[in-house]
Backbone as CSV, one residue per row, in Angstrom:
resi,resn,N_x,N_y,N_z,CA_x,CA_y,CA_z,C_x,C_y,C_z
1,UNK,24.644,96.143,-7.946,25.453,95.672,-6.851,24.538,94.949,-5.861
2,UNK,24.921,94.093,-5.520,24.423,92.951,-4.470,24.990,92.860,-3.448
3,UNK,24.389,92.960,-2.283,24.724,93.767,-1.364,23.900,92.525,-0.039
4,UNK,24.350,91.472,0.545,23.778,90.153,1.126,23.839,90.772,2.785
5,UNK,22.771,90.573,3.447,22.370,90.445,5.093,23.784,90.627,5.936
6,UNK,24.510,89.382,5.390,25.926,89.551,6.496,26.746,90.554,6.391
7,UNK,26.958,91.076,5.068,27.729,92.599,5.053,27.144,93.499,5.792
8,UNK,25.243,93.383,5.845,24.807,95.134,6.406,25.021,94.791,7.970
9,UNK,25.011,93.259,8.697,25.087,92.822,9.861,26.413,93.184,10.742
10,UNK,27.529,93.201,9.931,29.116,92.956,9.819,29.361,94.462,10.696
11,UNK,28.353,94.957,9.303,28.942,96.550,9.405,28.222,97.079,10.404
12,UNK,27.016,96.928,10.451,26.511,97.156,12.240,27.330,96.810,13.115
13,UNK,27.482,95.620,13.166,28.688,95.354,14.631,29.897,95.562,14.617
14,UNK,30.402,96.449,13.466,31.655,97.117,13.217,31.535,98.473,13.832
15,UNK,30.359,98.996,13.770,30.016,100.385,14.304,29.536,100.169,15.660
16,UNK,28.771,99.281,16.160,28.744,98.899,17.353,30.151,98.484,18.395
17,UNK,31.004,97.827,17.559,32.612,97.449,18.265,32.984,98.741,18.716
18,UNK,33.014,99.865,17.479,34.134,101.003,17.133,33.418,101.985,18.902
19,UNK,31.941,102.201,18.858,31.148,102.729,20.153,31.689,102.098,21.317
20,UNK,31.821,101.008,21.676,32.152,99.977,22.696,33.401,100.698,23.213
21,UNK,34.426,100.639,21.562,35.611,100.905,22.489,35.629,102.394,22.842
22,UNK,35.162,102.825,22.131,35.333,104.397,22.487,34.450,104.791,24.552
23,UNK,33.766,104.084,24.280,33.293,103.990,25.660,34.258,103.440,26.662
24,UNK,34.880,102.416,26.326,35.718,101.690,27.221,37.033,102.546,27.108
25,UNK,37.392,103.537,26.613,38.629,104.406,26.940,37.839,105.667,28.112
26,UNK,37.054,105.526,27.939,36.133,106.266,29.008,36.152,106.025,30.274
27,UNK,36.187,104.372,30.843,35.901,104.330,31.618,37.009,104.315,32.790
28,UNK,36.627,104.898,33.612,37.531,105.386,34.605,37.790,103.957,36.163
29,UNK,39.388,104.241,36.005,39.814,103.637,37.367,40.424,103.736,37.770
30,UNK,40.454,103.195,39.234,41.675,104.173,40.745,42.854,104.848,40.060
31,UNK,42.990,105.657,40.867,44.481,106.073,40.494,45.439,104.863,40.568
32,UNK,45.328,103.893,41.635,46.237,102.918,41.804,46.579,101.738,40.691
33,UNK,44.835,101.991,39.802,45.058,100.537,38.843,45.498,101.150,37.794
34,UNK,46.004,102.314,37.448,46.289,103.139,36.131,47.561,102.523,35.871
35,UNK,48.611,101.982,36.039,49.412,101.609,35.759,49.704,100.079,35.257
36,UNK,48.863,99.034,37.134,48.973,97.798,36.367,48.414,97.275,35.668
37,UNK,49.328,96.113,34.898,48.875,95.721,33.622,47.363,95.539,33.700
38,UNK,46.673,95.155,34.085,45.154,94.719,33.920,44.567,95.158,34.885
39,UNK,43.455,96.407,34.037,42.641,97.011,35.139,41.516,97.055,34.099
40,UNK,40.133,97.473,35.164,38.770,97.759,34.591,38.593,98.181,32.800
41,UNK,39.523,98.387,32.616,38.973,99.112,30.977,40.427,98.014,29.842
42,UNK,41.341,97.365,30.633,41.917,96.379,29.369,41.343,95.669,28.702
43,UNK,40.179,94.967,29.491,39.019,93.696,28.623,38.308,94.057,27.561
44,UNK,37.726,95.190,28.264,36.511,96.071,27.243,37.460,96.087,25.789
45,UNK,38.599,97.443,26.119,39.695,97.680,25.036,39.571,96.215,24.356
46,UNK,39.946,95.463,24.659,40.456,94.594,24.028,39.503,94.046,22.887
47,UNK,38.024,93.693,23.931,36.716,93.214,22.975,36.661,94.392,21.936
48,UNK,36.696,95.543,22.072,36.426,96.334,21.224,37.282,96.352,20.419
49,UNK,38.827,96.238,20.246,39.525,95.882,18.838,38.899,94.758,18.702
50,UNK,38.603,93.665,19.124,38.685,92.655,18.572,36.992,92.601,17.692
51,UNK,36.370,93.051,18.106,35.102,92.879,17.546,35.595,93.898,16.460
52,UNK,36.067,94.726,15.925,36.063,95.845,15.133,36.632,94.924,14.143
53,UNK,37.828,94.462,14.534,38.778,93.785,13.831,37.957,92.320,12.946
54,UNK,37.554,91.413,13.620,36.673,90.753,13.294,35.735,90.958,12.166
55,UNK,34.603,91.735,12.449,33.904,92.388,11.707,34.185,93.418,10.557
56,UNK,35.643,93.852,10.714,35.890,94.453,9.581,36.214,93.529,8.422
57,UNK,36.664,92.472,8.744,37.333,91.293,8.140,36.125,90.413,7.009
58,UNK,34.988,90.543,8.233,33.985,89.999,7.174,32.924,91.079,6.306
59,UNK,33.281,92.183,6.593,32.695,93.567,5.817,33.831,93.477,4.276
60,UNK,35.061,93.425,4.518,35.848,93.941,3.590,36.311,92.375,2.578
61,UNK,36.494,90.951,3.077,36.765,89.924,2.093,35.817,89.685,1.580
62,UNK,35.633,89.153,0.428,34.477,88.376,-0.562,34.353,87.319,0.309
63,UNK,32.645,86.888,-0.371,31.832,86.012,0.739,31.856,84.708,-0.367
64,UNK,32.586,83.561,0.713,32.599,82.517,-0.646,31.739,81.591,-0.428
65,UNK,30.418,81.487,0.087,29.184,81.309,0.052,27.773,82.333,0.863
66,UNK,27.232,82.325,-0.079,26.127,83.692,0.978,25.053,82.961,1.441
67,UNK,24.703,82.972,2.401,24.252,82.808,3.201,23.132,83.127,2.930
68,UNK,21.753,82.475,3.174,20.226,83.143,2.733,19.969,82.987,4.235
69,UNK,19.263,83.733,4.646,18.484,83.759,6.095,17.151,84.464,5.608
70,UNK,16.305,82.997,6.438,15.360,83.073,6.396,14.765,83.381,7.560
71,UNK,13.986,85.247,7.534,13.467,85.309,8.421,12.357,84.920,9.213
72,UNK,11.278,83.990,8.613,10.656,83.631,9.494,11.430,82.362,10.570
73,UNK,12.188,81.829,10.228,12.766,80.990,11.045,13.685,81.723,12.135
74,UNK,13.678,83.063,12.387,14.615,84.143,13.082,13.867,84.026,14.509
75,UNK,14.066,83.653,15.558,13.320,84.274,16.837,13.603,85.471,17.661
76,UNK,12.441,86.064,17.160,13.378,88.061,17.657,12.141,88.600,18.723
77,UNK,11.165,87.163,19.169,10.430,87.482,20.257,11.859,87.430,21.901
78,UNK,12.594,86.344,21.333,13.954,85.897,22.583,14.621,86.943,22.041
79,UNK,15.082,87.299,21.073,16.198,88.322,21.326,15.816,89.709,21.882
80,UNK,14.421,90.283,21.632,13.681,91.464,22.467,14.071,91.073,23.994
81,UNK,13.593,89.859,24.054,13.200,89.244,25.788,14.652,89.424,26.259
82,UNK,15.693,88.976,25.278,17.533,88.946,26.000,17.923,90.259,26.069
83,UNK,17.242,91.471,25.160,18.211,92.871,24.982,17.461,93.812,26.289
84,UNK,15.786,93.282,26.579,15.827,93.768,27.840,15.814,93.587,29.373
85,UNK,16.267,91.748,29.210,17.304,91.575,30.069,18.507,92.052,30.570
86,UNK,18.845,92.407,29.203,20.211,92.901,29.199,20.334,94.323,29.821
87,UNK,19.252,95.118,29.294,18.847,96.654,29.843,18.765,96.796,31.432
88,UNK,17.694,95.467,31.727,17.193,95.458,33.294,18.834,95.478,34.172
89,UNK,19.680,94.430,33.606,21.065,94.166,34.055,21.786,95.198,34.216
90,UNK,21.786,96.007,33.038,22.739,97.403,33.122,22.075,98.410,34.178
91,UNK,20.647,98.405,34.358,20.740,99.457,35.386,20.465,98.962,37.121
92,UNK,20.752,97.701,36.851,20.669,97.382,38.475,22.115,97.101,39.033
93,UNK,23.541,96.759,38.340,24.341,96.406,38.977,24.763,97.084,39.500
94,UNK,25.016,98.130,39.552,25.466,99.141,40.610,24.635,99.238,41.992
95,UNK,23.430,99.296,41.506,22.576,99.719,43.037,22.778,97.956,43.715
96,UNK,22.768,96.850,42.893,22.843,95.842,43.729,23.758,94.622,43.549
97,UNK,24.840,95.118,43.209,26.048,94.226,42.787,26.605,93.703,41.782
98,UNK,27.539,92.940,41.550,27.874,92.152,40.542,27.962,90.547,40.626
99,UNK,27.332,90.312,42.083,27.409,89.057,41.825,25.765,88.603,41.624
100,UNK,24.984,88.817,42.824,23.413,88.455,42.494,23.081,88.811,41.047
101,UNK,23.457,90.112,40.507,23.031,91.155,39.601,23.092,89.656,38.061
102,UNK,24.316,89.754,38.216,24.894,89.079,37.343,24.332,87.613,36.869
103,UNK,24.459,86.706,37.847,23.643,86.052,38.331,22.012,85.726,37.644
104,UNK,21.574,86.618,38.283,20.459,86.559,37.739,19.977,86.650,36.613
105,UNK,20.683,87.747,35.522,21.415,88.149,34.322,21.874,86.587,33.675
106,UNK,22.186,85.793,33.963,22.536,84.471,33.407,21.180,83.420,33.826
107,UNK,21.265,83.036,34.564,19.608,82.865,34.887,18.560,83.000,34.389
108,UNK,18.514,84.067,34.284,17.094,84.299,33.459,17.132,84.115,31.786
109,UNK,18.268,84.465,31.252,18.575,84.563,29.894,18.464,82.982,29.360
110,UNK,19.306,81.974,30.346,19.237,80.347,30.098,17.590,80.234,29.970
111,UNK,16.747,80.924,30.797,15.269,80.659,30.677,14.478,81.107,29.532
112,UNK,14.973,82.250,29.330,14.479,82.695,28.100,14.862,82.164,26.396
113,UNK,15.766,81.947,26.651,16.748,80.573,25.206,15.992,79.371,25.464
114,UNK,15.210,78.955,26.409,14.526,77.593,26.283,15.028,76.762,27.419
115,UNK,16.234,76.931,28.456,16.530,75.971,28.955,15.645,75.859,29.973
116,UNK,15.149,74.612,30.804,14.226,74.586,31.957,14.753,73.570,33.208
117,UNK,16.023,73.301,32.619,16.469,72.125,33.947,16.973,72.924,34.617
118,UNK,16.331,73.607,36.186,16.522,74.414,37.151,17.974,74.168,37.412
119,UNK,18.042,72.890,37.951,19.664,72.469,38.251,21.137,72.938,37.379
120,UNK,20.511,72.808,36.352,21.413,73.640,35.103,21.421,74.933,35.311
121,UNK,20.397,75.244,35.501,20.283,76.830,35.424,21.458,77.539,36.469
122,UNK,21.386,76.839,37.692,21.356,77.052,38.515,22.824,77.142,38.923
123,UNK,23.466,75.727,38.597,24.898,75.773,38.738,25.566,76.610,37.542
124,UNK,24.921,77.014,36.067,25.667,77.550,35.547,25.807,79.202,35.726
125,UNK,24.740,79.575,36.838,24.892,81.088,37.162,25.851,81.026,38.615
126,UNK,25.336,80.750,39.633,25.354,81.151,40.828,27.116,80.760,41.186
127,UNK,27.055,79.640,41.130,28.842,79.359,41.508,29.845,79.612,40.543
128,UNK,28.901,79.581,39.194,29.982,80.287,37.711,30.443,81.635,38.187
129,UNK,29.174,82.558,38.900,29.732,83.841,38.647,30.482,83.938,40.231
130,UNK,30.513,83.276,41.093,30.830,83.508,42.135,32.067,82.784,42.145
131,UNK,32.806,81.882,41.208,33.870,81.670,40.840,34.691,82.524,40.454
132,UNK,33.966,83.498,39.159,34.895,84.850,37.989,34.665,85.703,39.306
133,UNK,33.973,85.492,40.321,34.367,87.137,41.405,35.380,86.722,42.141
134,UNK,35.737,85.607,42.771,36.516,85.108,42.912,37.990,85.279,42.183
135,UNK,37.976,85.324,41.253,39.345,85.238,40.676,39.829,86.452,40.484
136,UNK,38.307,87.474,40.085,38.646,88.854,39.789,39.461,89.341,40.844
137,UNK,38.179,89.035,41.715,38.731,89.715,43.248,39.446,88.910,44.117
138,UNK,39.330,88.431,44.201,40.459,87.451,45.242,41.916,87.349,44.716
139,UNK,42.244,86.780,43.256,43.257,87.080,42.550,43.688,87.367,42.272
140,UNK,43.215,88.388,41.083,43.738,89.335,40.276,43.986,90.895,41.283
141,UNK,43.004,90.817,41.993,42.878,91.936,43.149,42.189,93.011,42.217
142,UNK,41.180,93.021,41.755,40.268,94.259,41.020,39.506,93.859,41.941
143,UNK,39.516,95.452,42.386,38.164,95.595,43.751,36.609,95.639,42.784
144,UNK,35.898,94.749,43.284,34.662,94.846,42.606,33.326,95.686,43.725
145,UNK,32.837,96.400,43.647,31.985,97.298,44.663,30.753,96.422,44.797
146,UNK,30.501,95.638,45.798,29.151,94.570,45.817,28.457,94.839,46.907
147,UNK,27.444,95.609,46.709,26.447,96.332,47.978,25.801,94.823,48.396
148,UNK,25.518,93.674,47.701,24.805,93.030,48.275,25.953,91.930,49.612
149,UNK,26.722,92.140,48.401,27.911,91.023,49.375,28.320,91.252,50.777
150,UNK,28.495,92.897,50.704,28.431,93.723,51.378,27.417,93.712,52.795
151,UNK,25.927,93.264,52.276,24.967,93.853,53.407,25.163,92.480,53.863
152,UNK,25.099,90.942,53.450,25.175,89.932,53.869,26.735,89.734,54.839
153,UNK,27.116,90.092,54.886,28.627,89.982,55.301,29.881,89.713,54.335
154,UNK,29.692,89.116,53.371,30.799,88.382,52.728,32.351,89.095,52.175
155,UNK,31.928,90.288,51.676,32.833,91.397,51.513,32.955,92.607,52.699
156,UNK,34.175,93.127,53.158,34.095,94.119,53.817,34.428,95.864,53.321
C-alpha cells in the first residue's frame, strides 16, 4: 500500500480541525451573546467543520494526480519563524489587545514571507485590522476587550 505526503498531511489537519472545534465549543461568552445569532465561538465552529470537512474529503477520495514534494525546496526555516509568531501572538493578546496585538501579528509575518515594501506592510496590517475591529465592534456589536485602545483613549 502506497500511502503519498498529502493523505498523512490531510489527516493531520483533520485531527488538528476536529481539536479546533472541540476547543471552540469551549469557548465561553456573555450571557447576553448566548442567544444571538453570531457570537465569539460561531466562526471558530464554523472553521472547524469546515476544515474537518475539507480535509476529510481529501483523506477519503482517490488522488487523481500525486503530487511529489520535494523537500529540499520546502522552507520550514519561515514556517518555524510564522508558528512562533504565531505563539508570541497567542500569548500577548489579552495582556495587550486585539488591535496593536494583531497588527503586529500581520506585520511581522508579511516580513518574514519575504515582503519588504514597508508601505505594504503597513497598510495591509494597521488600517486592515482596524477596519475588521471596526465592523466587529462597531457593527456587529461583539465587544472586543482592548487594554491598549483603552489606555490611549479610543475605546471606553
Amino acid at each position: 500500500m502506497n500511502i503519498n505526503t498529502t493523505k498523512i498531511i490531510s489527516l493531520l489537519f483533520f485531527i488538528f480541525s476536529a481539536l479546533y472545534l472541540y476547543t471552540a465549543y469551549n469557548i465561553q461568552v456573555f450571557s447576553f451573546d448566548e442567544n444571538s445569532p453570531f457570537n465569539a465561538k460561531t466562526f471558530p465552529i464554523y472553521l472547524g467543520y469546515a476544515g474537518m470537512f475539507f480535509s476529510g474529503l481529501k483523506v477519503i477520495l482517490p488522488e487523481v494526480n500525486t503530487i511529489k514534494v520535494d523537500h529540499k525546496s520546502l522552507e520550514y526555516k519561515k514556517t518555524a519563524i510564522l508558528v512562533l509568531i504565531a505563539i508570541i501572538y497567542g500569548f500577548t493578546i489579552l495582556r495587550v489587545g486585539y488591535f496593536l496585538t494583531t497588527s503586529i501579528f500581520l506585520a511581522s509575518s508579511y516580513y518574514a514571507l519575504g515582503e519588504r515594501r514597508w508601505l505594504w506592510i503597513f497598510f495591509l496590517s494597521f488600517p486592515f485590522v482596524a477596519l475588521f475591529m471596526y465592523l466587529l465592534h462597531g457593527v456587529l456589536e461583539i465587544y472586543l476587550r482592548d487594554p491598549f485602545l483603552k489606555l490611549i483613549g479610543v475605546m471606553g
